[in-house]
Structure formats: structure tokens, C-alpha cells
N, C-alpha and C positions, 0 to 999 in steps of 0.2 A: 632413298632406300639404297643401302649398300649389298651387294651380297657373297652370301655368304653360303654356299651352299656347294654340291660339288659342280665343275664346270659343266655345259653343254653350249652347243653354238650358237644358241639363241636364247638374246635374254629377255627376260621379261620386262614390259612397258613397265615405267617409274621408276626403273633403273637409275639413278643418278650416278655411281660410280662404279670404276671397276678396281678392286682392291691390288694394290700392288703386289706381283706376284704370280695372281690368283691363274692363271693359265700356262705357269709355270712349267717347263715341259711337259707339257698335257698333248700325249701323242695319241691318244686312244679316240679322240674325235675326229676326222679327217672331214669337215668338210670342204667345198671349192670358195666359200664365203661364208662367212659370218654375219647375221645381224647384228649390228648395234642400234638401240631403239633411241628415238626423239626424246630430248629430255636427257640424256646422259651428259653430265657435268667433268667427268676426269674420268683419265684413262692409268691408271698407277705407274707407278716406277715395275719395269719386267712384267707387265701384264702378260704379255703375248710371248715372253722370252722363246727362242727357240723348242716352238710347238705348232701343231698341225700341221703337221706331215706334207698335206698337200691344198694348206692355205692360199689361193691364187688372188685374191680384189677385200677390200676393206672399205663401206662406208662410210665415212665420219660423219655425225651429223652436223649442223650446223650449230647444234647446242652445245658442245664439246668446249670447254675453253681452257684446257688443261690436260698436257701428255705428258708424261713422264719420263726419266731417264731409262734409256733402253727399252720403252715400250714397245716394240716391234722387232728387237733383234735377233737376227740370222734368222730369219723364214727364207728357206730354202726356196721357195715354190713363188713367192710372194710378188706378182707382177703387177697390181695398181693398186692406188689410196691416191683419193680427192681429198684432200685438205682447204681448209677457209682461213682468210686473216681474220677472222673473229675469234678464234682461237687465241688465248691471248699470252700462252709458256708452251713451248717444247722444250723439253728437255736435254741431255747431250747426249749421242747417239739412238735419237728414237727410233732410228729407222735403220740400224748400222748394219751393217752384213746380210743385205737382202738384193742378191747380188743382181736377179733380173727385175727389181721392182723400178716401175715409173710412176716417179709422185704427181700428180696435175694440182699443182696451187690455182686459186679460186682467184686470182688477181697477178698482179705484175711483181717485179722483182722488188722495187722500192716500197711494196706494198708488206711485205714481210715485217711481222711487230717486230720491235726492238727487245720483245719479254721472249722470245726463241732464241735458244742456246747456239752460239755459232758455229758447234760442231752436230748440228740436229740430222744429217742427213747424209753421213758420211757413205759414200760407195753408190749414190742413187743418184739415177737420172732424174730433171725436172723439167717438166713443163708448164708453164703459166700460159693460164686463160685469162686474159681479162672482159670484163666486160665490160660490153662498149653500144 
């Protein structure tokens, strides 16, 4: 299920995608976090474009296997996202002008797919967790 309907910060279970675009400066939601539900497949090109005023942490699930270009750019407020290498495309600049955000990848540095755009995280701190 794709949708389509007008934004709110929580979506509904079966979600599968989030349409490119679709939260497109969407400033009239403020929440501190967003759910993203189990089951979600891709995150579009400019989902999140510069919107939510005072968006601070982002979920990914681990069902995600697809982010798009510029999917997270310039969230002002925007300070964590847990990312997984099962994720199998980032795009270029998903994460780009989010200037106090800390990404925590789900594994090590050689563990990054080779299907992520090699400018996916530009202006952002990272830190890898592996486990062990």
C-alpha cells in the first residue's frame, strides 16, 4: 500500500512506501519523531525534504531497502537515524544538510552495500555499531 493521502506523523501499518515527495515541506506537523511502521519497503526521492520544523530521531525499520535521493534533506533539528546494511540503495545526498544529525549504522564501515550512492551522507557524523 502506497499512500496517498495528506501527511500525518504516523503511518499506518502495511505501509509499504513513502511516495517521493510526499512530506515535501510539510511544516504544519511538528512532531520530536516520526513512526515509520514494519513492513515499509522505500522511502522516495524528497520524502522528508526540508519539513518538521522540530523533527529530532528517525526509526528505519529493518524492512526498508530503499532511500531515496535527498530523502532527509536539511532537517534542521534532525539529531539521530539508525540505519541497517540490509538496506540495499541510498541515494545521493539522503541525509545532506542535517547539520546536527548522528547516523549510527547497524554494522562496520566495510559493511556499507556497494548499492549506496557515495555521496549519501554528506555534512553527517557516523557511527558504527557492530555486532559482535
Amino acid at each position: 500500500m502506497s499512500i496517498l493521502y495528506k501527511p500525518d506523523k504516523n503511518l499506518p501499518q502495511g505501509t509499504t512506501e513513502i511516495a517521493e515527495n510526499f512530506y515535501l515541506h510539510c511544516n504544519d506537523i511538528e512532531p520530536e519523531q516520526i513512526v515509520l511502521p514494519d513492513g515499509l519497503k522505500k522511502i522516495g526521492s524528497c520524502a522528508f525534504f526540508d519539513c518538521f520544523i522540530e523533527l529530532k530521531s528517525v526509526n528505519i525499520p529493518l524492512s526498508v531497502e530503499e532511500i531515496g535521493d535527498e530523502a532527509f534533506w536539511a532537517l534542521d533539528d534532525f539529531e539521530s537515524v539508525t540505519i541497517s546494511p540490509l538496506i540495499k540503495k541510498i541515494g545521493k545526498h539522503a541525509f545532506c544538510n542535517c547539520r546536527k544529525l548522528t547516523i549510527t549504522f547497524l554494522g562496520s564501515k566495510e559493511d556499507i552495500p556497494d548499492g549506496w550512492h557515495k555521496d549519501w551522507n554528506p555534512n553527517c557524523k557516523i557511527q558504527y555499531k557492530e555486532n559482535k
